[in-house]
C-alpha positions in Angstrom: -16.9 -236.8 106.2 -17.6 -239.8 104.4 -17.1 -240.1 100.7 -19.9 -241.7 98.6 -18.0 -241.6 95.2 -16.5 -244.3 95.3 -19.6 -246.7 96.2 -21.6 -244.9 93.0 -18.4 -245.7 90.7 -18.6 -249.1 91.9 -22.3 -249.6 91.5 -21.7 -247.9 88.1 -18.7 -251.1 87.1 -21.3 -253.4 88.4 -24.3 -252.2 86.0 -21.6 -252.0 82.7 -21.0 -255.8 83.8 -24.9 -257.0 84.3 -25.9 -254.7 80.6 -22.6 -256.1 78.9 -23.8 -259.3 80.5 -27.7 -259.2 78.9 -26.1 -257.7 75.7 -24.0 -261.0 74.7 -27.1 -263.1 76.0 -28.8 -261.2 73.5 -31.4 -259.3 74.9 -33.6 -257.1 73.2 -33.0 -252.9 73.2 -29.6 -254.1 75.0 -26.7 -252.0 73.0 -24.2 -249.5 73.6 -26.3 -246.8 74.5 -28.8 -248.5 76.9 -24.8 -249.5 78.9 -23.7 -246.1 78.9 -27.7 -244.8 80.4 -27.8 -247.8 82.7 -24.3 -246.8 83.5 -24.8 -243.0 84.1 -28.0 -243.7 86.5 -26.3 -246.1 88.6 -23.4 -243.8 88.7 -25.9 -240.9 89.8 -28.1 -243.0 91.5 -27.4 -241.5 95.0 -27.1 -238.3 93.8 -30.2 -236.8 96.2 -27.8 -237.5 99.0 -26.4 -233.6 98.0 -29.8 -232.3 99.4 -29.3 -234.3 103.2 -27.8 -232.3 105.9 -24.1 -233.1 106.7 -24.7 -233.2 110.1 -27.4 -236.4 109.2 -24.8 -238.0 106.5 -22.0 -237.9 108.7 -23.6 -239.2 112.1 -21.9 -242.4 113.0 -24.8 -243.8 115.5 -28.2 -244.7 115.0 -30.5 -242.2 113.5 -33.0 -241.3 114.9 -37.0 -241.7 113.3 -36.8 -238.4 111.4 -33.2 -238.5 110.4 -33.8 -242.1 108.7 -36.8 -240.1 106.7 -34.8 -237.6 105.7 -32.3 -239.7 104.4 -34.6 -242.2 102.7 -36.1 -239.0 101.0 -32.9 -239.0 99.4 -33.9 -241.1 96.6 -37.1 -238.9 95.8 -35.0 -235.7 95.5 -32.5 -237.2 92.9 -35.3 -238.1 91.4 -36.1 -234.5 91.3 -32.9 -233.6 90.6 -32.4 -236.4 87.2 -35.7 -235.3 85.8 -34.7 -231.7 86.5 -31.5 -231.7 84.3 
């Protein structure tokens, strides 16, 4: 089984670095709490991937056309799933 954790903590270092990065350029609406939200939704931003069959996530060939829906459907469910909670 793959493990996505540690791509969404990584994603989540890289948006702290781009918002601390616009914060000491100065940008507008660009303080502490817009890091830690930009910082959480990176972090969570595959988060829909829950919702995908195992047997899809874990398949190390090709997909085929459905299975590439499914998992590009991912995105809508977190969606889903954010505005939810």
């Amino acid at each position: 089984m793959r493990e996505f954790w540690p791509h969404s903590v990584r994603v989540g270092i890289i948006a702290k670095l781009i918002s601390e990065e616009l914060k000491i350029k100065g940008y507008k609406g660009v303080d502490s709490r817009f890091i830690n939200t930009v910082i959480l939704a990176a972090s969570l931003h595959d988060i829909g991937k829950v919702f995908i069959p195992k047997k899809i996530l874990d398949k190390e060939h090709g997909l085929n056309h459905f299975e590439y829906y499914v998992i590009k459907f991912h995105t809508i469910l977190g969606g889903f799933f954010y505005n939810y909670f």
